[in-house]
Backbone bond lengths (Angstrom), bond angles and torsions (degrees), N, CA, C in turn:
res aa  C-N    CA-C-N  psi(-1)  N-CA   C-N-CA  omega(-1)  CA-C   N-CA-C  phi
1 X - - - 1.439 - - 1.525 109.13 -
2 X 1.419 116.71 -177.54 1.440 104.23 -175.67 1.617 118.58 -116.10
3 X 1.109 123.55 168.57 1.026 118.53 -153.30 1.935 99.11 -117.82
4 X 1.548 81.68 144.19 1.736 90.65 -171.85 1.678 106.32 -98.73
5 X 1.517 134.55 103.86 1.486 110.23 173.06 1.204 110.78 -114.46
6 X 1.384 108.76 160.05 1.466 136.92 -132.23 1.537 114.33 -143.33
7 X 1.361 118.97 65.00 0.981 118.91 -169.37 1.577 114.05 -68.77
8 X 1.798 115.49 144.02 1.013 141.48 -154.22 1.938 113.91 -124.61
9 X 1.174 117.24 144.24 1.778 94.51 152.66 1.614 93.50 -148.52
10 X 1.518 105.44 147.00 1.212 124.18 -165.78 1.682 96.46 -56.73
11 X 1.143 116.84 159.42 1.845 114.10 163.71 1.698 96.27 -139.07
12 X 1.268 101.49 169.90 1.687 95.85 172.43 1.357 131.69 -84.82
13 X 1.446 92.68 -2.11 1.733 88.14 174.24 1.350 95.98 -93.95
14 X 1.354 131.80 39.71 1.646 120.94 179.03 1.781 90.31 -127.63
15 X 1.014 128.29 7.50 1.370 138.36 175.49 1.801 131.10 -116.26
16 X 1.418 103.11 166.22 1.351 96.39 -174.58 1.930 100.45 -90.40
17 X 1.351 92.24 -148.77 1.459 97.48 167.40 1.370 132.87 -80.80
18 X 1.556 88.63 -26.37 1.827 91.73 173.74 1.773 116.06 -94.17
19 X 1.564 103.36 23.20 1.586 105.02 -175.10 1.305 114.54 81.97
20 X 1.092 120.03 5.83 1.393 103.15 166.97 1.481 134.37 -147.05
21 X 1.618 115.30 156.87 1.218 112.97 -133.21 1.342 113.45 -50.03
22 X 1.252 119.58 152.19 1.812 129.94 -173.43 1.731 90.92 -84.34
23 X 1.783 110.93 139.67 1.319 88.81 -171.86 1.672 116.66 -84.11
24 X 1.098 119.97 10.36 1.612 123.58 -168.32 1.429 110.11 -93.70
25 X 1.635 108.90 -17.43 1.647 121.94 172.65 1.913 110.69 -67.29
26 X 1.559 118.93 -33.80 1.094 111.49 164.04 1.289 122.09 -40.13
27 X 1.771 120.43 -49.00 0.804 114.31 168.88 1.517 141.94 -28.91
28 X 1.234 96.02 -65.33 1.968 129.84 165.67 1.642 103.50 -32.43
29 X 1.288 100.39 -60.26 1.403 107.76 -152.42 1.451 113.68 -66.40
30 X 1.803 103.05 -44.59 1.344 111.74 167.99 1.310 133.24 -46.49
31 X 2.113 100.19 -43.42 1.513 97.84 167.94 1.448 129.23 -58.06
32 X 1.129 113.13 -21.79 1.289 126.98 -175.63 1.353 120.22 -71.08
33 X 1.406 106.07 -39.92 1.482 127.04 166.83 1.635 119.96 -57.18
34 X 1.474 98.42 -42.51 1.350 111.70 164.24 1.419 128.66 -61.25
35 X 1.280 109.98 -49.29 1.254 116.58 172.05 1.599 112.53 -60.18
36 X 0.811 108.27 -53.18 1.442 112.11 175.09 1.778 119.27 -33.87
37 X 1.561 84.08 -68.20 1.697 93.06 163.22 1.432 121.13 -38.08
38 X 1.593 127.59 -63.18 1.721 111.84 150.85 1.082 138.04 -63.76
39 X 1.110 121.83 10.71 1.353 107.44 162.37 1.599 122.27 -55.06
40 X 1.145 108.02 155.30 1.531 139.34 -161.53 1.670 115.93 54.24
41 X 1.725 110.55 12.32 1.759 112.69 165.56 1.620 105.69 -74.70
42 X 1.224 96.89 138.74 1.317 95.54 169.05 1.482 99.38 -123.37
43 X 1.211 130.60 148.23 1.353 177.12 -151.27 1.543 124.46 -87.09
44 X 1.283 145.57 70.42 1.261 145.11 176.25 1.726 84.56 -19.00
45 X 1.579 94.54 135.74 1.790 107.91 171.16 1.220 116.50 -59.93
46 X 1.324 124.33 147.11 1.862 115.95 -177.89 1.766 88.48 90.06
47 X 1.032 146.83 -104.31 1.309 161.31 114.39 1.916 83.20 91.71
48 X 1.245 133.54 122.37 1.355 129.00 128.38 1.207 147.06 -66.35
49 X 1.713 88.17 -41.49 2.185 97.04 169.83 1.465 95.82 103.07
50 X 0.986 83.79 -164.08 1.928 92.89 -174.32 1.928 117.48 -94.51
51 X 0.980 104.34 135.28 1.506 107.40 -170.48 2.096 91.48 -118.30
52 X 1.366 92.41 176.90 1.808 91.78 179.70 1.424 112.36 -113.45
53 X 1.020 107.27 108.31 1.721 130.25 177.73 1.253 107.09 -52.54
54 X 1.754 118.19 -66.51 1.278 132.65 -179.68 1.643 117.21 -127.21
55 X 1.638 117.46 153.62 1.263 102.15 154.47 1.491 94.28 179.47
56 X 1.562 99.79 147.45 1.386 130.20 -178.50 1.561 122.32 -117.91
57 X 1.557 109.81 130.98 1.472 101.33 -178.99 1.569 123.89 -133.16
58 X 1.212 129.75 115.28 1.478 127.40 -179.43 1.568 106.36 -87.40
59 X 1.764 102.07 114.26 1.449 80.11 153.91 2.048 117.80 -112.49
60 X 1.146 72.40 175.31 1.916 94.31 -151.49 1.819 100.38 -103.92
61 X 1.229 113.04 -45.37 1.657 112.73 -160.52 1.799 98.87 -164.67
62 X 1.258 116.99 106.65 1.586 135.05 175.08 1.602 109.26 -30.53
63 X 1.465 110.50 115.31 1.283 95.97 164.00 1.512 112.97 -94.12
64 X 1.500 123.43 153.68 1.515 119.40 -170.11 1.614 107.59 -129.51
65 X 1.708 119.68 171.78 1.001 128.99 179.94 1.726 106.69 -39.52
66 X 1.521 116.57 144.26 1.428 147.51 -175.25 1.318 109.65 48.53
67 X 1.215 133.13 -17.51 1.583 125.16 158.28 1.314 137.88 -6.52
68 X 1.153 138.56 74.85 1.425 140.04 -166.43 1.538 118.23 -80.32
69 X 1.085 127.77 93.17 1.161 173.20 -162.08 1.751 116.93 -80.24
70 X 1.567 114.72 143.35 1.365 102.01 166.58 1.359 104.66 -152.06
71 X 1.748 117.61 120.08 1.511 115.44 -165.67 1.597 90.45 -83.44
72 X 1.391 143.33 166.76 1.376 173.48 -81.39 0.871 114.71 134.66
73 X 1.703 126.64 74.88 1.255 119.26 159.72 1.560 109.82 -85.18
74 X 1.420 108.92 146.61 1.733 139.05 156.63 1.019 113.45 -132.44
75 X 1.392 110.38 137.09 1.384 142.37 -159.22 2.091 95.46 -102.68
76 X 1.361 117.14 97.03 1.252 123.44 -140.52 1.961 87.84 -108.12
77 X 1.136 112.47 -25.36 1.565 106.48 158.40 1.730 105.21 -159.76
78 X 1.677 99.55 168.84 1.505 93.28 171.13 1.316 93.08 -135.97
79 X 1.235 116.01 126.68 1.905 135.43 147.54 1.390 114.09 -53.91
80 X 1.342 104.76 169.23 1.360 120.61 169.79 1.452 110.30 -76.74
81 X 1.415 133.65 -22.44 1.550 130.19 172.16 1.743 95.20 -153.57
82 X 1.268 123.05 39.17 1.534 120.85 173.73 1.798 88.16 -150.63
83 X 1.758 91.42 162.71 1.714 115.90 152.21 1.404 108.38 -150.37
84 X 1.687 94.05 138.41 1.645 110.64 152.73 1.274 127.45 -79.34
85 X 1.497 115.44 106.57 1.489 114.85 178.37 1.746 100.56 -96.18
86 X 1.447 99.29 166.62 1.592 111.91 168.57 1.576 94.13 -131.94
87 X 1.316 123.87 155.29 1.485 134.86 165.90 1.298 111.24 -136.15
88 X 0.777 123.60 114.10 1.468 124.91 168.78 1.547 111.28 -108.25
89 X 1.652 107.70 138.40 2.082 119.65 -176.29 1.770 90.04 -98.72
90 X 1.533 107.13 108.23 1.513 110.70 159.54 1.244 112.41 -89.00
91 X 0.979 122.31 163.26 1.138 137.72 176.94 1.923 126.65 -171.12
92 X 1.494 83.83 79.51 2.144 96.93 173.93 1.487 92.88 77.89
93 X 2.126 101.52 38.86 1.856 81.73 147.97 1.947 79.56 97.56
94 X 0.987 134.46 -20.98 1.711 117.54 -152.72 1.191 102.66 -158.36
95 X 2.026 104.85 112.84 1.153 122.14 -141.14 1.995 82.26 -101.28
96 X 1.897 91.15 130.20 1.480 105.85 172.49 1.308 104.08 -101.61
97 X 0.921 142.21 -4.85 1.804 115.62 -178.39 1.283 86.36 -150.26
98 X 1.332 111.38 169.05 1.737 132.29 151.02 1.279 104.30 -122.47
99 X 1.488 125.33 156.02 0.909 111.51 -175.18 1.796 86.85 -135.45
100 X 1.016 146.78 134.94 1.950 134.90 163.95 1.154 99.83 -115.74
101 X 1.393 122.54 147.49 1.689 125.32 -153.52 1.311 84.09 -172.77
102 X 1.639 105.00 137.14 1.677 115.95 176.78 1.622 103.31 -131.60
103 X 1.495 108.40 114.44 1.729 119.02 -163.58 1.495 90.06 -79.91
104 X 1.044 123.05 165.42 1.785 126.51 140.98 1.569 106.09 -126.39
105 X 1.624 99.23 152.94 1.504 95.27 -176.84 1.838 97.33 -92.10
106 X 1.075 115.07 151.60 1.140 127.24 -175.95 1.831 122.02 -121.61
107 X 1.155 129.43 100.65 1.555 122.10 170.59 1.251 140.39 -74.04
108 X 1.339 135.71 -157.74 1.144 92.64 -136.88 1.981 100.35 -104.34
109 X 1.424 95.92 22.76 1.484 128.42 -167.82 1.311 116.59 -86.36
110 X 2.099 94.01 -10.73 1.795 100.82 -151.67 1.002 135.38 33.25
111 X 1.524 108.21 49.66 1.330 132.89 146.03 1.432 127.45 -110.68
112 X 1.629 113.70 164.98 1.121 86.08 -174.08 1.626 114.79 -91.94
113 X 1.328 120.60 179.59 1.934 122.10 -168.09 1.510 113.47 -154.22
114 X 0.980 95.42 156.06 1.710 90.61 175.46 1.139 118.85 -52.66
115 X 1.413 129.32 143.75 1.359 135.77 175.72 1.868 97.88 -63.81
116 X 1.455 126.71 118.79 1.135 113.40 148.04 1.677 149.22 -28.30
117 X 1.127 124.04 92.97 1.359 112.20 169.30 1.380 139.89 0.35
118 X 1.486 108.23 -77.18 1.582 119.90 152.87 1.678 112.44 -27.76
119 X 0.906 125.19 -87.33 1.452 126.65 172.51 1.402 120.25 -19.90
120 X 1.511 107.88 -72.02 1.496 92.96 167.71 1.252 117.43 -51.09
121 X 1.235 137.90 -59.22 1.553 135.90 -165.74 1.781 105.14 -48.36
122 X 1.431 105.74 -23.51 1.799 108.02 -160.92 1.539 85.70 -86.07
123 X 1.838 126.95 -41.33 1.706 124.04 -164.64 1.755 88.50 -68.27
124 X 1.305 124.95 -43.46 1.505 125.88 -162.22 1.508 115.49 -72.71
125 X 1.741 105.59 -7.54 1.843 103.85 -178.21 0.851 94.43 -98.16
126 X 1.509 137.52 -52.19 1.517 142.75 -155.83 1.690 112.97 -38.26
127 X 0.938 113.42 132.67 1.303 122.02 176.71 1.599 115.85 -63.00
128 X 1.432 110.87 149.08 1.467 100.55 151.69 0.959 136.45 -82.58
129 X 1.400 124.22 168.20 1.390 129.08 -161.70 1.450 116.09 64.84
């Protein structure tokens, strides 16, 4: 599948005291990355979208203050009302975290529902990069 990147640059409120990244800000950043990736889907009305069911993260190598960065999302499977994402934080070629995260789409019942059609077809045109 293809991959969405998401360029980033470290700031200091994304760090500890010794400069480097706090690990719960991965979090943040990824959503952001994510979001990004939908942008311009729009949403059967009522519709919540996908929220995060699960997710696991290794990190590998510290990212630190001003570091410019690019998270990599891939969409690693799609369910009938779930997805497996992967994210990975590059940084100069050398991947510091993974992140695997499983969305479910959710309606407007807060339950979960089939992922819309449209949507996929809109994650499957989008360009890379």
């Amino acid at each position: 599948m293809k991959t969405f990147k998401f360029p980033f640059s470290i700031a200091y409120s994304d760090t500890d005291a010794g400069g480097i990244v706090y690990h719960g800000r991965y979090i943040e950043i990824a959503e952001r990355a994510r979001m990004e990736m939908m942008r311009g889907i729009e949403l059967p009305a009522g519709d919540i979208g996908f929220v995060v069911r699960q997710l696991s993260i290794k990190y590998m190598h510290p990212l630190q203050l001003a570091a410019d960065i690019v998270v990599e999302t891939e969409i690693a499977k799609v369910g009938a009302a779930s997805m497996d994402l992967q994210q990975k934080f590059v940084h100069d070629g050398t991947i510091c975290a993974i992140m695997d995260i499983t969305v479910a789409y959710i309606g407007a019942d807060m339950r979960a529902k089939r992922i819309p059609d449209a949507l996929l077809a809109h994650l499957d045109s989008t360009k890379e990069g």
